[in-house]
C-alpha positions as CSV (number, residue, x, y, z in Angstrom):
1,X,75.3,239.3,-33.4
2,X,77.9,236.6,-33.2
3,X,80.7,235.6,-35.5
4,X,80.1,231.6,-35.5
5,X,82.3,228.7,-37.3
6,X,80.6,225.9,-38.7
7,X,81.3,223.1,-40.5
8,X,78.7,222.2,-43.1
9,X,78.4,219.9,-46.0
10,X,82.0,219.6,-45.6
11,X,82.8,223.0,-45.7
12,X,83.6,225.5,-43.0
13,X,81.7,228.4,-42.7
14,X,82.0,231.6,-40.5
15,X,78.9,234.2,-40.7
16,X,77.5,236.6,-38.2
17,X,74.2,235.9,-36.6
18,X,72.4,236.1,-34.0
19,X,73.3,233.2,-31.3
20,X,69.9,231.9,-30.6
21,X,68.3,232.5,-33.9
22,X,67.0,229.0,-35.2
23,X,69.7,226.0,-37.0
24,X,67.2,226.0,-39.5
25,X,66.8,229.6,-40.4
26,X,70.0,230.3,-40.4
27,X,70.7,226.9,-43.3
28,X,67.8,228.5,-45.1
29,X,68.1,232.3,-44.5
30,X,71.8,232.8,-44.1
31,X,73.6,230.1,-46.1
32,X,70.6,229.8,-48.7
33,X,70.4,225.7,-48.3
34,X,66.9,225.9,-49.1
35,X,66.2,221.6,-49.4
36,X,65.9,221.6,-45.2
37,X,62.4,222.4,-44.8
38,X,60.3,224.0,-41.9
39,X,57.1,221.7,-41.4
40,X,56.0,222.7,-37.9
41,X,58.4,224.5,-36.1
42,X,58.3,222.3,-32.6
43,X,60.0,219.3,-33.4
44,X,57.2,217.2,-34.4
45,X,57.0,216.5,-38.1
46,X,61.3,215.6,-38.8
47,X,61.0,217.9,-42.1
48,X,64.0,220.0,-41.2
49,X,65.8,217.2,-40.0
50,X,69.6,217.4,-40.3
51,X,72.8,215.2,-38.5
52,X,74.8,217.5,-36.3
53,X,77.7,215.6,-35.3
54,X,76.4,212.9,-36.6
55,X,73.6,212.5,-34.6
56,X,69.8,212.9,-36.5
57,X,68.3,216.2,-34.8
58,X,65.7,218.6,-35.2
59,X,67.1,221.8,-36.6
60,X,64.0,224.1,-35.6
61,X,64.8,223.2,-32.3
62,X,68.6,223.7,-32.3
63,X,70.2,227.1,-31.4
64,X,73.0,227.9,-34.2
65,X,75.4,228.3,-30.9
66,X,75.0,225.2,-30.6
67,X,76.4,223.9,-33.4
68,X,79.0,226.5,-33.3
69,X,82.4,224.2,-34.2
70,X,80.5,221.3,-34.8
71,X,79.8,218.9,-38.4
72,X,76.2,219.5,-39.9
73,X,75.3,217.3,-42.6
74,X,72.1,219.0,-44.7
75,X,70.4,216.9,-47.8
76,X,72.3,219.1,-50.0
77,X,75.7,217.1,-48.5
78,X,74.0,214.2,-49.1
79,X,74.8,214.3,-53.0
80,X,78.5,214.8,-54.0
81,X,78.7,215.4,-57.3
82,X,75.2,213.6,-58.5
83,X,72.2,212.2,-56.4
84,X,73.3,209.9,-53.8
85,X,72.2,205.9,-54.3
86,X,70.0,206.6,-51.5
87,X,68.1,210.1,-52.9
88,X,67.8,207.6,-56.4
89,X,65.9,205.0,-54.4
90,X,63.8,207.8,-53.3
91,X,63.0,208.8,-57.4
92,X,62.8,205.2,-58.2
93,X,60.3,203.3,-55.8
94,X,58.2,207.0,-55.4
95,X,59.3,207.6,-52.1
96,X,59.2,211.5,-52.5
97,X,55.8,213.3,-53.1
98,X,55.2,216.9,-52.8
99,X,58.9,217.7,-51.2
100,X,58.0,218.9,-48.0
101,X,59.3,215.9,-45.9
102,X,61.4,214.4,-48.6
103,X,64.8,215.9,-47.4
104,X,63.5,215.4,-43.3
105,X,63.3,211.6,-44.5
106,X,66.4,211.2,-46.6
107,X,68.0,212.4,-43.3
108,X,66.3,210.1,-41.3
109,X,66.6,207.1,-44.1
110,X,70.6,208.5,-44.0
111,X,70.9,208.0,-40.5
112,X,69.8,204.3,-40.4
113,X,71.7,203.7,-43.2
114,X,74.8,204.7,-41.8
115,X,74.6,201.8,-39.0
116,X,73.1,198.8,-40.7
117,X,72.4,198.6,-45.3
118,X,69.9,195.5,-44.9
119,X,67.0,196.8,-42.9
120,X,63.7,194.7,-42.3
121,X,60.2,197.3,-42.4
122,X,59.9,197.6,-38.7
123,X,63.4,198.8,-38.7
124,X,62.6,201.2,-40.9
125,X,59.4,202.0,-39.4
126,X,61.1,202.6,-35.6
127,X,63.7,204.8,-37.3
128,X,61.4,206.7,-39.2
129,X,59.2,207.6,-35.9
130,X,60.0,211.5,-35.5
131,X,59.0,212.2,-39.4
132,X,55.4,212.9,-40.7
133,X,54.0,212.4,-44.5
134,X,50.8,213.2,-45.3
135,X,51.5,212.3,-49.5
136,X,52.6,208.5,-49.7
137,X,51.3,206.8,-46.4
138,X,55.4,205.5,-45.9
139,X,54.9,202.4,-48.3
140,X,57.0,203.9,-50.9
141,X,59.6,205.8,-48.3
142,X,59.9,202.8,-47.0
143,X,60.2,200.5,-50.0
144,X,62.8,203.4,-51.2
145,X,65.1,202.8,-47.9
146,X,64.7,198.8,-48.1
147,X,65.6,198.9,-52.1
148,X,68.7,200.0,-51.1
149,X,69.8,197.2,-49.8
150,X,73.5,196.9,-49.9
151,X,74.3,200.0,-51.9
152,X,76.4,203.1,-50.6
């Protein structure tokens, strides 16, 4: 067990874990931020996606020492003190379905966001590569990123 600082949502956070145990598990397990979800475990379906450091990664692959220190951003963070414009495009154009990649995607949607508001389909499209949905076939994900247009 290690004592580890992180900085999540905004907030710092010390806890004791185990230095290789999972990013993921420890959100979920440890710090009970149970909207990160576990899809397949190897990096392949985005649902636990999260931004360390600003940058959109894979937390089932991501040792917690390595975020020891370092900014992690969780869909929780992504509402301040109601749903985010972005997480009420999602509700209004139907771009979340059974939940299970929902918060993997807002990341993702979050990430592209952050760079450029106006994005065409195949933007959205190329940015949404590393996230699988089996529920809405991505029309309505990405009609949800596109309808937000030029809001914050």
């Amino acid at each position: 067990m290690k004592t580890l600082s992180l900085i999540i949502n905004g907030k710092k956070r010390t806890l004791k874990c185990h230095p290789l145990s999972r990013l993921l598990d420890v959100l979920r397990e440890e710090l009970l931020l149970t909207g990160t979800k576990e899809g397949c475990g190897e990096g392949e379906c985005g649902a636990c996606s999260v931004m360390l450091d600003g940058k959109l990664v894979n937390s089932c692959l991501v040792p917690v020492l390595q975020a020891q220190g370092k900014k992690i951003l969780t869909v929780e963070g992504l509402a301040k003190k109601s749903l985010s414009s972005l997480q009420k495009c999602f509700m209004n154009c139907g771009g979340a379905q059974c939940g299970i990649c929902t918060p993997g995607m807002l990341m993702a949607a979050h990430a592209l966001t952050q760079k450029k508001k106006k994005l065409s389909k195949q933007e959205i499209r190329e940015g949404l590569g590393g996230n699988l949905c089996r529920c809405t076939g991505y029309g309505p994900i990405i009609d949800s990123i596109q309808s937000l247009g030029g809001k914050s």
